[in-house]
N, CA and C atoms as an extended XYZ file, in Angstrom:
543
Properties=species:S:1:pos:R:3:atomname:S:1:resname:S:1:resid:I:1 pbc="F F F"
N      -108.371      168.956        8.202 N   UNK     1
C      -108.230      169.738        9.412 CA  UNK     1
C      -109.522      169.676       10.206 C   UNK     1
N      -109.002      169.526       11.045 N   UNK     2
C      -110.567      169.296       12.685 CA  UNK     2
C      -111.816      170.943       12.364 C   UNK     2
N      -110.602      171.877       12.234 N   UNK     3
C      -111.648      173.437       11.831 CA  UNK     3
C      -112.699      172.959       10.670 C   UNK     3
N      -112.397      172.529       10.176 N   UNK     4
C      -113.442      172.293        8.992 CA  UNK     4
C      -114.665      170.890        8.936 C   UNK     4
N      -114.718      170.653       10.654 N   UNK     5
C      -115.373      169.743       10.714 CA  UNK     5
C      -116.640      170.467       11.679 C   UNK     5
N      -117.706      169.025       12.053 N   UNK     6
C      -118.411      169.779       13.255 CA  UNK     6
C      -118.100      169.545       14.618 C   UNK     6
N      -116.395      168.531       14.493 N   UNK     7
C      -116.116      168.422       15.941 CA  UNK     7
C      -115.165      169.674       16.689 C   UNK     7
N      -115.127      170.600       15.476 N   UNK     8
C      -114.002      171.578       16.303 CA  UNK     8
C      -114.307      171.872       17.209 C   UNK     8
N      -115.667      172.244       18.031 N   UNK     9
C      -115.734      172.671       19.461 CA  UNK     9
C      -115.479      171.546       20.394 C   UNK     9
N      -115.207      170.436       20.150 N   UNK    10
C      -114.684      169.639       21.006 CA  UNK    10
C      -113.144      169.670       21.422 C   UNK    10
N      -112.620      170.514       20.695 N   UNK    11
C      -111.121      170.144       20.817 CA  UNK    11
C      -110.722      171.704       21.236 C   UNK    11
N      -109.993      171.875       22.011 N   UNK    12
C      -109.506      172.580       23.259 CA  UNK    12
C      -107.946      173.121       22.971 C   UNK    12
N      -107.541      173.676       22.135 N   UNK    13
C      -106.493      174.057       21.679 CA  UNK    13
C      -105.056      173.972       23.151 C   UNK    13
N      -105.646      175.040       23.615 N   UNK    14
C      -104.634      175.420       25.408 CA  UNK    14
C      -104.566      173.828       25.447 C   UNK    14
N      -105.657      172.935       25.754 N   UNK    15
C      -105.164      171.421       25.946 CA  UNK    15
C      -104.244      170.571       25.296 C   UNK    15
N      -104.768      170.687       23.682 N   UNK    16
C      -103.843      170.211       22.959 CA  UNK    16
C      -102.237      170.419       23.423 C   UNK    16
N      -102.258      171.480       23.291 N   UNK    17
C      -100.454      172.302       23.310 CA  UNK    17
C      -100.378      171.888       24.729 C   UNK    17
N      -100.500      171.644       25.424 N   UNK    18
C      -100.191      171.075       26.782 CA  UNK    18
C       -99.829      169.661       26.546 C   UNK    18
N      -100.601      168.574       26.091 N   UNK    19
C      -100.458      167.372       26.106 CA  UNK    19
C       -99.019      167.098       25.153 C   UNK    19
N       -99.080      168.383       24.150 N   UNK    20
C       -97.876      168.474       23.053 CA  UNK    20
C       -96.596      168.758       23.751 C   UNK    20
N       -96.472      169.535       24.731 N   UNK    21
C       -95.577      170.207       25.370 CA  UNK    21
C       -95.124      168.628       26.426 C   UNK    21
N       -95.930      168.453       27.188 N   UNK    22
C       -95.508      167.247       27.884 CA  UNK    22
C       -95.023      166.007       27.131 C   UNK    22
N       -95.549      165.910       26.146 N   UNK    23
C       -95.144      164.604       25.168 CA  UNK    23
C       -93.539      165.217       24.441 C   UNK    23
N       -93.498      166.386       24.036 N   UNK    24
C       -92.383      166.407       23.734 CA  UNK    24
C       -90.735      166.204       24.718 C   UNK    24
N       -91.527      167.035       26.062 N   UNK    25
C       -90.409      166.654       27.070 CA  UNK    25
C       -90.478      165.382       27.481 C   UNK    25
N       -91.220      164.466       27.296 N   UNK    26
C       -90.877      163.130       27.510 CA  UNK    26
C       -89.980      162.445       26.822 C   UNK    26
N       -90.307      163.113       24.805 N   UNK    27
C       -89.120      162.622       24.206 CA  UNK    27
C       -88.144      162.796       24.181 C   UNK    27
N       -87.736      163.937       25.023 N   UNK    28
C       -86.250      164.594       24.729 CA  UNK    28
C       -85.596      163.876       26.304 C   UNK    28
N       -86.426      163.190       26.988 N   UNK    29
C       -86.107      162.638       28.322 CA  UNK    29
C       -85.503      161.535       28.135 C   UNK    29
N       -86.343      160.547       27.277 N   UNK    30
C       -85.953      159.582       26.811 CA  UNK    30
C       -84.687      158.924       25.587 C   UNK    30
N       -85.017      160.546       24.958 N   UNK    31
C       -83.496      160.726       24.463 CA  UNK    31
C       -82.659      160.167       24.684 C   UNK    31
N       -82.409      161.547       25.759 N   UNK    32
C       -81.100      161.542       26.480 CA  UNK    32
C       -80.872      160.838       27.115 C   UNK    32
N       -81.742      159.480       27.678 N   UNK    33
C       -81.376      158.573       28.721 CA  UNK    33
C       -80.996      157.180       27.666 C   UNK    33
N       -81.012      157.583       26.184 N   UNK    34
C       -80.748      156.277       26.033 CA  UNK    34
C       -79.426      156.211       25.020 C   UNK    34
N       -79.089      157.353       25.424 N   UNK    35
C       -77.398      157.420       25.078 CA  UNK    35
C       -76.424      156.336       25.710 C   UNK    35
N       -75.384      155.948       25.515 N   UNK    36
C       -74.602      154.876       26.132 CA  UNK    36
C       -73.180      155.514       26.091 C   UNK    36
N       -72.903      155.562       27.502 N   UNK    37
C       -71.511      156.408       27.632 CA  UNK    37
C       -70.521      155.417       27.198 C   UNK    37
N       -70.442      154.192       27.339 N   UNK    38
C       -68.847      153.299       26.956 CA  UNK    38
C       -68.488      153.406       25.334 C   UNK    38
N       -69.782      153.577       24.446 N   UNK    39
C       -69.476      154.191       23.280 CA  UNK    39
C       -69.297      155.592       22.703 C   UNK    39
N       -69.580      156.263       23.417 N   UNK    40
C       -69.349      158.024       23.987 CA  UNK    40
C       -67.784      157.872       23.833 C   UNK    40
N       -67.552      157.302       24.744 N   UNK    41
C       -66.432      157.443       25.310 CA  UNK    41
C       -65.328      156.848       24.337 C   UNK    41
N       -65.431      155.776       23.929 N   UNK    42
C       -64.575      155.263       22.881 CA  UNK    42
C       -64.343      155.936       21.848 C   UNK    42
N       -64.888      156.849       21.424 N   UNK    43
C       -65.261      157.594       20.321 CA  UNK    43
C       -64.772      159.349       20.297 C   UNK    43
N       -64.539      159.394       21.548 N   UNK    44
C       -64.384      161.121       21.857 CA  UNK    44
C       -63.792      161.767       20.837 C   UNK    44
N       -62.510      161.554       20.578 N   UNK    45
C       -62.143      162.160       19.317 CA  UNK    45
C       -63.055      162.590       17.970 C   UNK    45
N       -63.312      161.504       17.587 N   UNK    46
C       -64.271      162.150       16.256 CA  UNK    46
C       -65.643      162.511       16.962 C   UNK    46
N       -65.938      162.131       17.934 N   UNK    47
C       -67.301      163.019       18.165 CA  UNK    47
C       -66.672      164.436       18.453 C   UNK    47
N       -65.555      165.172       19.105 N   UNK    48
C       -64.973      166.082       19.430 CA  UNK    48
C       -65.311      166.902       17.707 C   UNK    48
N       -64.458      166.443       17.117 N   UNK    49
C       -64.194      167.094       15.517 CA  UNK    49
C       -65.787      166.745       15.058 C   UNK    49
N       -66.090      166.072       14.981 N   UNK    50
C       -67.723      166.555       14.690 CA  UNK    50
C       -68.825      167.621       14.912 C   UNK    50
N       -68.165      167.669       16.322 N   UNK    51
C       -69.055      168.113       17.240 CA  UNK    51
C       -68.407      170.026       16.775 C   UNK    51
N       -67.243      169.973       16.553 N   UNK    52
C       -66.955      171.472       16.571 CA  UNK    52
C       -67.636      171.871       15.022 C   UNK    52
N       -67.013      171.131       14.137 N   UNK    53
C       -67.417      171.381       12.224 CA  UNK    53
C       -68.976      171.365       12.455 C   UNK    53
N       -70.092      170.424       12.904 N   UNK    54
C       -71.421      170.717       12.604 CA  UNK    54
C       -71.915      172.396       13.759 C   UNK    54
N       -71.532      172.385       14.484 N   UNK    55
C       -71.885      173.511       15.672 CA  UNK    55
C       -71.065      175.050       14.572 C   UNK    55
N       -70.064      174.833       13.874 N   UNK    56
C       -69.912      175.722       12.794 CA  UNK    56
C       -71.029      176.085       11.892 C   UNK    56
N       -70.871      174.762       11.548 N   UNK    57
C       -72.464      175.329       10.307 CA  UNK    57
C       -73.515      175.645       10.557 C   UNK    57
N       -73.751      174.414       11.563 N   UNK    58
C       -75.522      174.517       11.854 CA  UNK    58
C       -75.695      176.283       11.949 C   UNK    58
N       -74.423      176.808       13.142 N   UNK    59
C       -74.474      178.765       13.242 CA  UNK    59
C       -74.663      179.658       11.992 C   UNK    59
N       -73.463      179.057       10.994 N   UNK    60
C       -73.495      179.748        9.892 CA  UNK    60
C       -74.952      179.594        9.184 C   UNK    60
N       -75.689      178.292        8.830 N   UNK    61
C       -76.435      178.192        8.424 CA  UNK    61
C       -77.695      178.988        8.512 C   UNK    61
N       -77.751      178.656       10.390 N   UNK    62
C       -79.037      179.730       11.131 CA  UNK    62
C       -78.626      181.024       10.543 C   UNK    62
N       -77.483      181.831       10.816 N   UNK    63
C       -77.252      183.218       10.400 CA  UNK    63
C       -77.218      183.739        9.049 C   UNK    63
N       -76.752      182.865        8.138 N   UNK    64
C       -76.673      183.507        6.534 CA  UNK    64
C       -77.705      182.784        5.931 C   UNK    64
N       -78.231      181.543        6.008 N   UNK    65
C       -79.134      180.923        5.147 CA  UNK    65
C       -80.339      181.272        5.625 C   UNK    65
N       -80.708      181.310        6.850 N   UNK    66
C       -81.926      181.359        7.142 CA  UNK    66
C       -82.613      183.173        7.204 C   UNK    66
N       -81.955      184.132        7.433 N   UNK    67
C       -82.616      185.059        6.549 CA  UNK    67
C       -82.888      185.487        5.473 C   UNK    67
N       -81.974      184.497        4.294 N   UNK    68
C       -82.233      184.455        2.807 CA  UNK    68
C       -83.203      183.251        2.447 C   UNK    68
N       -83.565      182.733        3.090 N   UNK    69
C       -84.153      181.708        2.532 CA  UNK    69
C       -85.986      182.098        2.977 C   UNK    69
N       -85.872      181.792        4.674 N   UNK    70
C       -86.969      182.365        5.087 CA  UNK    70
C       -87.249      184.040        5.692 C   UNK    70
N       -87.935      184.866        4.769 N   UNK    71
C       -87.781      185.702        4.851 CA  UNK    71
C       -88.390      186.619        6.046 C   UNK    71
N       -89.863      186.547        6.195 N   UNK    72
C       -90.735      186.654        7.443 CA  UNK    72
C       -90.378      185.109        8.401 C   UNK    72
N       -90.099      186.053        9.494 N   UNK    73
C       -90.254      185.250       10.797 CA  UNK    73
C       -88.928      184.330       10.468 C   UNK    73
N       -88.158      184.705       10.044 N   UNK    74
C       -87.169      183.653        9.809 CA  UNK    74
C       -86.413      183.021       11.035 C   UNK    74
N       -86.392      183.652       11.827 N   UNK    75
C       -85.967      183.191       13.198 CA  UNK    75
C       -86.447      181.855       14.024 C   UNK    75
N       -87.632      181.871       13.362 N   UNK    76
C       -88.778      180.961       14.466 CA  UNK    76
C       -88.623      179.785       12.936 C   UNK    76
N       -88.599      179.968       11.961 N   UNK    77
C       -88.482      179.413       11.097 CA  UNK    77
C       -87.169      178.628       10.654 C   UNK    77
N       -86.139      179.463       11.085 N   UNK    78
C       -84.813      178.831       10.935 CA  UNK    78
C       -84.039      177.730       13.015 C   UNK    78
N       -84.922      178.427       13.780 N   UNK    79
C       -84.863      177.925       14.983 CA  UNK    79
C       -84.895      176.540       15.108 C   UNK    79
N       -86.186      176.076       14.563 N   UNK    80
C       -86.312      174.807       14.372 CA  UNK    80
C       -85.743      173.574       13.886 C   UNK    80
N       -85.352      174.203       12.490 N   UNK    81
C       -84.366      173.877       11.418 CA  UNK    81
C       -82.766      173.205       12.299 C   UNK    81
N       -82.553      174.268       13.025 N   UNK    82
C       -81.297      174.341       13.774 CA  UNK    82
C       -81.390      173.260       14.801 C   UNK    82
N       -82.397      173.426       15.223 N   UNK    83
C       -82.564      172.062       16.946 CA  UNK    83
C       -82.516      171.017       16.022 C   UNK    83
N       -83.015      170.623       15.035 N   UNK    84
C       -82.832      169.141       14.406 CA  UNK    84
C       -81.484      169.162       13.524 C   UNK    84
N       -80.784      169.922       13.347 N   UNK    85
C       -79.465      169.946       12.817 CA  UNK    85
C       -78.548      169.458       14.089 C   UNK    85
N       -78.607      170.208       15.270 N   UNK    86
C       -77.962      169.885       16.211 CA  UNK    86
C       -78.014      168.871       16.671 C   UNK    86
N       -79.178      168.034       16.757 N   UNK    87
C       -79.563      167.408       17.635 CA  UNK    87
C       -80.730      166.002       17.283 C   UNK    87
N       -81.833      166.130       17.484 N   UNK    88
C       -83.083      165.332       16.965 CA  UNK    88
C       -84.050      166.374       16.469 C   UNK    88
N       -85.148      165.763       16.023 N   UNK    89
C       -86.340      166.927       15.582 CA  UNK    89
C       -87.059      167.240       16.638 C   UNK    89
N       -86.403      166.624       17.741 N   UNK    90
C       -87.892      167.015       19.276 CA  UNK    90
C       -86.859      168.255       19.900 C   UNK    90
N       -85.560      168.457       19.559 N   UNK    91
C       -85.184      169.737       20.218 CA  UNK    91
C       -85.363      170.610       19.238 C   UNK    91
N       -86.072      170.403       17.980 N   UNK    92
C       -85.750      171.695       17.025 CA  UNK    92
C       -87.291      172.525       17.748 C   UNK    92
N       -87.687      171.513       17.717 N   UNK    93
C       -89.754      171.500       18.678 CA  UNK    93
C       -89.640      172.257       19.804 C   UNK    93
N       -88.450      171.873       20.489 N   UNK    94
C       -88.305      172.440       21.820 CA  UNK    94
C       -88.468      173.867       21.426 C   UNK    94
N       -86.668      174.374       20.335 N   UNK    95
C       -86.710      175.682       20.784 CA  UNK    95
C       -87.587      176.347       19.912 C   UNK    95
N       -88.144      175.870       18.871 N   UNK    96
C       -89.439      176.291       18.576 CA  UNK    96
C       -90.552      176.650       19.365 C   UNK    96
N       -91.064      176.154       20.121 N   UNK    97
C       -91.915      176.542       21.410 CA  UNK    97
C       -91.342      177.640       22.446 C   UNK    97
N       -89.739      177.233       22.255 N   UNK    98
C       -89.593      178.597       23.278 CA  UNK    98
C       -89.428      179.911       22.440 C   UNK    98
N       -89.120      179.648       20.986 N   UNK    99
C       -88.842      181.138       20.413 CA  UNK    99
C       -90.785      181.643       19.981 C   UNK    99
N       -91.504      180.804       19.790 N   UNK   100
C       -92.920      180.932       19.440 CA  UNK   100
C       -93.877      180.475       20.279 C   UNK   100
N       -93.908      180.403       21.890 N   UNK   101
C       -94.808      179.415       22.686 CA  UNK   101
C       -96.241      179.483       22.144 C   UNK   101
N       -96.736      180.621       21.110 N   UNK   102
C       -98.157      180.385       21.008 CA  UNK   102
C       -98.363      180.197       19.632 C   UNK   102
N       -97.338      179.806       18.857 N   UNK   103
C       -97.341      179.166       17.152 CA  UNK   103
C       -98.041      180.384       16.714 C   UNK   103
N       -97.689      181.706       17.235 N   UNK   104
C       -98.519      182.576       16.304 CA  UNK   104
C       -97.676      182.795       15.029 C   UNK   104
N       -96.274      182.770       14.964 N   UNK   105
C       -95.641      182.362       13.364 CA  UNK   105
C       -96.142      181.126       12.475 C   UNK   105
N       -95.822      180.795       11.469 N   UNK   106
C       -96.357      179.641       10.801 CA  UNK   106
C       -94.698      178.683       10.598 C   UNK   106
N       -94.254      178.838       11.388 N   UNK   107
C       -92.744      178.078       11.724 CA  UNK   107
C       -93.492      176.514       11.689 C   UNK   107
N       -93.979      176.441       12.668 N   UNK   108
C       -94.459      174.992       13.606 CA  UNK   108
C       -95.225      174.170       11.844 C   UNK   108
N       -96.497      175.449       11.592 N   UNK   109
C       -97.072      174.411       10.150 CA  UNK   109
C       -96.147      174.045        9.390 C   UNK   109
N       -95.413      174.869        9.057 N   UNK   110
C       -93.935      175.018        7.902 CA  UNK   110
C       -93.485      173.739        7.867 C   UNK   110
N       -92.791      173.856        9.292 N   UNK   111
C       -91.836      172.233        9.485 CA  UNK   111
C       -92.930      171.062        9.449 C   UNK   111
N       -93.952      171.147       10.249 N   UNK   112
C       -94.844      170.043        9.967 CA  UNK   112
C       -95.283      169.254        8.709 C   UNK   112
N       -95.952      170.361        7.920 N   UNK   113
C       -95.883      170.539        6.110 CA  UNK   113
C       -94.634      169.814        5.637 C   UNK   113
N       -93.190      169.980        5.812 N   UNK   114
C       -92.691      169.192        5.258 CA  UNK   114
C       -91.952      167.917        5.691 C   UNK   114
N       -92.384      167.392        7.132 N   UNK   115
C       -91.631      166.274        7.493 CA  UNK   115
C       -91.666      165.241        6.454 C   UNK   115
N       -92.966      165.203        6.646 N   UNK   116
C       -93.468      163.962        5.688 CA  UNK   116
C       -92.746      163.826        4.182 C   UNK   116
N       -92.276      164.642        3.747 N   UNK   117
C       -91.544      164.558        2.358 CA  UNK   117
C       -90.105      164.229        3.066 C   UNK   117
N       -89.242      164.967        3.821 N   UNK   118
C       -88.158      165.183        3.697 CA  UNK   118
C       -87.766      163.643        4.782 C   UNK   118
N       -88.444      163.542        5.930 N   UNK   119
C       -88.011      162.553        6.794 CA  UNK   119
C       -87.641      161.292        5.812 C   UNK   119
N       -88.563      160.511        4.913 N   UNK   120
C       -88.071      159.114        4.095 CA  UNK   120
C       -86.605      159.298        3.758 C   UNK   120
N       -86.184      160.920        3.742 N   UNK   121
C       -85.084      160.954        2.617 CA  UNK   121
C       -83.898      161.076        3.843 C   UNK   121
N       -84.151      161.879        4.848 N   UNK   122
C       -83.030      162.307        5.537 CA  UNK   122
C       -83.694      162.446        7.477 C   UNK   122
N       -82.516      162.014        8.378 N   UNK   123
C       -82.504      162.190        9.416 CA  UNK   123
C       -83.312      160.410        9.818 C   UNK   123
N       -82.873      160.106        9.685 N   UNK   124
C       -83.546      158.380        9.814 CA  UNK   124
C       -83.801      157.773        8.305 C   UNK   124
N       -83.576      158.693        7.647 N   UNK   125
C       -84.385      157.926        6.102 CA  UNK   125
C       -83.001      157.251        4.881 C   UNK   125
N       -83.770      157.500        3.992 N   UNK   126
C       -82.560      156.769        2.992 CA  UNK   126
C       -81.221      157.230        3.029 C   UNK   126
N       -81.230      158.305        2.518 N   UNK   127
C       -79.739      159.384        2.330 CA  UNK   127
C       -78.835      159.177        3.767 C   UNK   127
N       -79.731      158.958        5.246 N   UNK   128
C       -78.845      158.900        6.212 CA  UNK   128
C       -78.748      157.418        6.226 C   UNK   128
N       -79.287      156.481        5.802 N   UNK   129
C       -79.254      155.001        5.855 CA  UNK   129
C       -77.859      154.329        4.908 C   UNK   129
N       -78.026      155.655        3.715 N   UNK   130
C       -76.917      155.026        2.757 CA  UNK   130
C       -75.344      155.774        2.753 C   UNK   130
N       -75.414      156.869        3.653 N   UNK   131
C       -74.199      157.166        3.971 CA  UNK   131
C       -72.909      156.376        4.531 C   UNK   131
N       -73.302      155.590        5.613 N   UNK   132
C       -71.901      154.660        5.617 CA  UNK   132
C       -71.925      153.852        4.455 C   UNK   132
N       -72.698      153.320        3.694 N   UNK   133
C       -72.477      152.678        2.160 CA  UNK   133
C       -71.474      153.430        1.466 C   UNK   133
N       -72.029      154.890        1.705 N   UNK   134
C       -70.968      155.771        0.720 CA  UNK   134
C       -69.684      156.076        0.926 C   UNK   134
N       -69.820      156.446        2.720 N   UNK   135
C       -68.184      156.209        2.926 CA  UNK   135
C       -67.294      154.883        2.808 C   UNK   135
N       -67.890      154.033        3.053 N   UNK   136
C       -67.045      153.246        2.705 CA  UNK   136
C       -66.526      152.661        1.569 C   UNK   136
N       -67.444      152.964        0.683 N   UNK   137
C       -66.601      153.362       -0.858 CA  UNK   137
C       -66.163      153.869       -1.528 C   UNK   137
N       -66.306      155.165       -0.730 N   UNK   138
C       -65.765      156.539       -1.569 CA  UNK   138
C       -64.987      157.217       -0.940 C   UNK   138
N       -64.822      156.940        0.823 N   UNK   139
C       -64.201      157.467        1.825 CA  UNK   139
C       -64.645      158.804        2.253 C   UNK   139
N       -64.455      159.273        3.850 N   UNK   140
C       -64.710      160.052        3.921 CA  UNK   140
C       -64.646      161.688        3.099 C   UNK   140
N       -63.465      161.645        2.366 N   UNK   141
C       -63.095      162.853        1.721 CA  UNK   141
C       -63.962      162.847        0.223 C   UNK   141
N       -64.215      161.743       -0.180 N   UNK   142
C       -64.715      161.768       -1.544 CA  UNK   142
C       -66.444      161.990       -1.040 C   UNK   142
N       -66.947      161.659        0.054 N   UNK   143
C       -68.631      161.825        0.784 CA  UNK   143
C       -69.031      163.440        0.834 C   UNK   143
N       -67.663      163.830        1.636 N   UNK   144
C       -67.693      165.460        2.066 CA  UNK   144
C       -67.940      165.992        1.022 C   UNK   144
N       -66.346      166.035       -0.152 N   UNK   145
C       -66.606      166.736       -1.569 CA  UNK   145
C       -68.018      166.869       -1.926 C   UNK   145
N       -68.496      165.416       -2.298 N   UNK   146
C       -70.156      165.572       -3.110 CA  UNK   146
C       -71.320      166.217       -2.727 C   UNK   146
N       -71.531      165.835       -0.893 N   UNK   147
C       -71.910      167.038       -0.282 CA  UNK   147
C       -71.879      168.576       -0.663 C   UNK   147
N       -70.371      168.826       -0.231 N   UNK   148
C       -70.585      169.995       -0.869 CA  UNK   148
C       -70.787      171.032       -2.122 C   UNK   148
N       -70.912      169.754       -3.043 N   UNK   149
C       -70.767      170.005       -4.057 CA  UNK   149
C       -72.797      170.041       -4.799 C   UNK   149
N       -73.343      169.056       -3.560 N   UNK   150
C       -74.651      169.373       -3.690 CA  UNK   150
C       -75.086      170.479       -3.234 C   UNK   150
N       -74.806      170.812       -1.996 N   UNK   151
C       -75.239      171.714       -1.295 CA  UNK   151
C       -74.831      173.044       -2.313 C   UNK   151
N       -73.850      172.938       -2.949 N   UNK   152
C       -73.653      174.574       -3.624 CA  UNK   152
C       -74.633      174.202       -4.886 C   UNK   152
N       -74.977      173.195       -5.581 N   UNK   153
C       -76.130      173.136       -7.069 CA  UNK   153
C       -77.231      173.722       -5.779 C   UNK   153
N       -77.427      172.883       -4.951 N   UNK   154
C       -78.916      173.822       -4.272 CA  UNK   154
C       -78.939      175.237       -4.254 C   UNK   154
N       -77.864      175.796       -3.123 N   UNK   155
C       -78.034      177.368       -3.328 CA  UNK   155
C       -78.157      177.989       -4.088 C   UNK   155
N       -77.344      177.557       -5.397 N   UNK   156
C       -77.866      177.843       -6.642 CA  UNK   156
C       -78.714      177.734       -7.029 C   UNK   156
N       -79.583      176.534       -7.084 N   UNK   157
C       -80.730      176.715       -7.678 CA  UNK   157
C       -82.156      177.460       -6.584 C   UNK   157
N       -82.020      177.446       -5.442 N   UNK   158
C       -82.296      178.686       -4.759 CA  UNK   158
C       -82.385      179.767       -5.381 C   UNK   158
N       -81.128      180.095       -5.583 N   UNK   159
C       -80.946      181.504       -6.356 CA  UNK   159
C       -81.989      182.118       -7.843 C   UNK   159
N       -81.668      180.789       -8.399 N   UNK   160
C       -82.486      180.626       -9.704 CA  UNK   160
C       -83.780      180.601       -9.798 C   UNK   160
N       -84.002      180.246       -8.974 N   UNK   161
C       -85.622      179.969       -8.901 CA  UNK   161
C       -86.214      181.514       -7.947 C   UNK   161
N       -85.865      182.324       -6.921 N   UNK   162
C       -86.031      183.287       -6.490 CA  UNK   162
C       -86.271      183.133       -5.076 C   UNK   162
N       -86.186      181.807       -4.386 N   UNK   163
C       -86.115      181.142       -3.286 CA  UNK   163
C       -84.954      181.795       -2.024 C   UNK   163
N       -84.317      182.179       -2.529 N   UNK   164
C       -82.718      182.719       -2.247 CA  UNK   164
C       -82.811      184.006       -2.444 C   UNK   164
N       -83.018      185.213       -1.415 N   UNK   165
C       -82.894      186.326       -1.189 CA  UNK   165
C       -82.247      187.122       -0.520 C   UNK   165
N       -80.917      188.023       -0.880 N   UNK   166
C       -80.973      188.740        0.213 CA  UNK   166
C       -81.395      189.645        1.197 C   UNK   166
N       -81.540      189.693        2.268 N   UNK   167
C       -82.459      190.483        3.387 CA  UNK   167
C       -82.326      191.918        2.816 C   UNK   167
N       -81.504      192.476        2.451 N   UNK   168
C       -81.784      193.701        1.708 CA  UNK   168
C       -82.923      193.978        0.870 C   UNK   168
N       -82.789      192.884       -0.794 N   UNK   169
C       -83.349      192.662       -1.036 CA  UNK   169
C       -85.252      192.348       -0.735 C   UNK   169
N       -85.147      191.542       -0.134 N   UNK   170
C       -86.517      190.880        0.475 CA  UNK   170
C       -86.725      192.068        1.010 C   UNK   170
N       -86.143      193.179        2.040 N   UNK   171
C       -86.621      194.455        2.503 CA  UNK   171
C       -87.271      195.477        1.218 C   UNK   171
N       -86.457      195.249        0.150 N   UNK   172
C       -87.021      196.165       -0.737 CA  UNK   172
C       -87.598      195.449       -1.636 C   UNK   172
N       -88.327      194.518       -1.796 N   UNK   173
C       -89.620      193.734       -2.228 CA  UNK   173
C       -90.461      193.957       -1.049 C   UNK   173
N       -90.491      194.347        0.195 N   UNK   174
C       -91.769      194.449        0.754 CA  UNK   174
C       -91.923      195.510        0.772 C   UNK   174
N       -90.948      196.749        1.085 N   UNK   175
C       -91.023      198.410        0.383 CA  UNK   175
C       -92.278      198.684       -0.901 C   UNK   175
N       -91.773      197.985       -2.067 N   UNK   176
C       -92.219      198.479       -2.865 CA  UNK   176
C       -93.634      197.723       -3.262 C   UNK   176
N       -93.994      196.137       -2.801 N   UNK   177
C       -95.082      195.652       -2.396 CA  UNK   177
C       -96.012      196.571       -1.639 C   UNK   177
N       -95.593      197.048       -0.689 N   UNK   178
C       -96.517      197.590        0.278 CA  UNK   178
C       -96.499      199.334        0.219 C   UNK   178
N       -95.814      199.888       -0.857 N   UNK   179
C       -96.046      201.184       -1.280 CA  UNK   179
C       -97.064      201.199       -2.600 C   UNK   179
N       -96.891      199.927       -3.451 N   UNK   180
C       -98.114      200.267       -4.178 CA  UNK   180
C       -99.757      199.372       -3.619 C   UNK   180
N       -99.700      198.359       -2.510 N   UNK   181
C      -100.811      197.958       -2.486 CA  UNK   181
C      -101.407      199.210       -1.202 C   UNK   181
């Protein structure tokens, strides 16, 4: 980290986040301009049914997972989460900046902290590289099943491990945290 050097007074934070802010709306510019409508269009149907089943979850997800999972600030924490579910990781950035414009949550380190592990695996990486491999050998219905069949060993092991809280809960772990300290 630059703080722990002797160049930190060179570097201008307000600047930084400016040059960050403009670079990100450039990517989300470029995005969107390099969509191609004749394959849009050929496609409407299953982008339609896609488009309704992920806009299901990604909601459910933000609303039930993300106050059990992240407990403080979960909003700014699960916000992010959500723009790259929906979309790319430069809109999860977006509404990250608009739910936190001054990163005073630790949302922004959070996600940063773990691109680097999770990106090789997913959202450009292997797991999304080897999915049409999988459907096409296992078909769509046999892809979904395993999915979900991962996704419930995770919550579980969420659970198991103490990762997985309910907001009740987590309310009365900081109750009784902060009545005896």
């Amino acid at each position: 980290m630059i703080v722990r050097t002797p160049a930190q007074k060179l570097v201008d934070k307000a600047t930084l986040n400016s040059i960050a802010g403009v670079a990100l709306d450039f990517l989300v510019v470029s995005a969107v301009a390099s969509l191609s409508l004749p394959v849009l269009l050929e496609n409407w149907q299953a982008l339609v049914v896609t488009l309704v089943v992920m806009a299901v979850l990604s909601v459910a997800i933000f609303y039930w997972i993300g106050p059990r999972i992240f407990g403080k600030d979960w909003v700014e924490n699960s916000i992010v989460n959500f723009g790259a579910m929906t979309g790319v990781v430069s809109i999860g950035l977006v509404l990250l900046r608009a739910a936190d414009p001054h990163f005073k949550t630790g949302a922004f380190r959070g996600f940063a902290l773990r691109a680097p592990f999770a990106s090789p695996l997913v959202g450009g990486g292997l797991i999304t590289a080897m999915f049409p491999i999988a459907v096409a050998n296992w078909g769509n219905l046999g892809v979904g099943i395993g999915c979900v069949v991962l996704c419930l060993l995770l919550l579980g092991l969420a659970k198991v491990t103490g990762i997985w809280k309910s907001p009740a809960t987590r309310d009365a772990d900081r109750q009784r945290s902060g009545a005896v300290g």
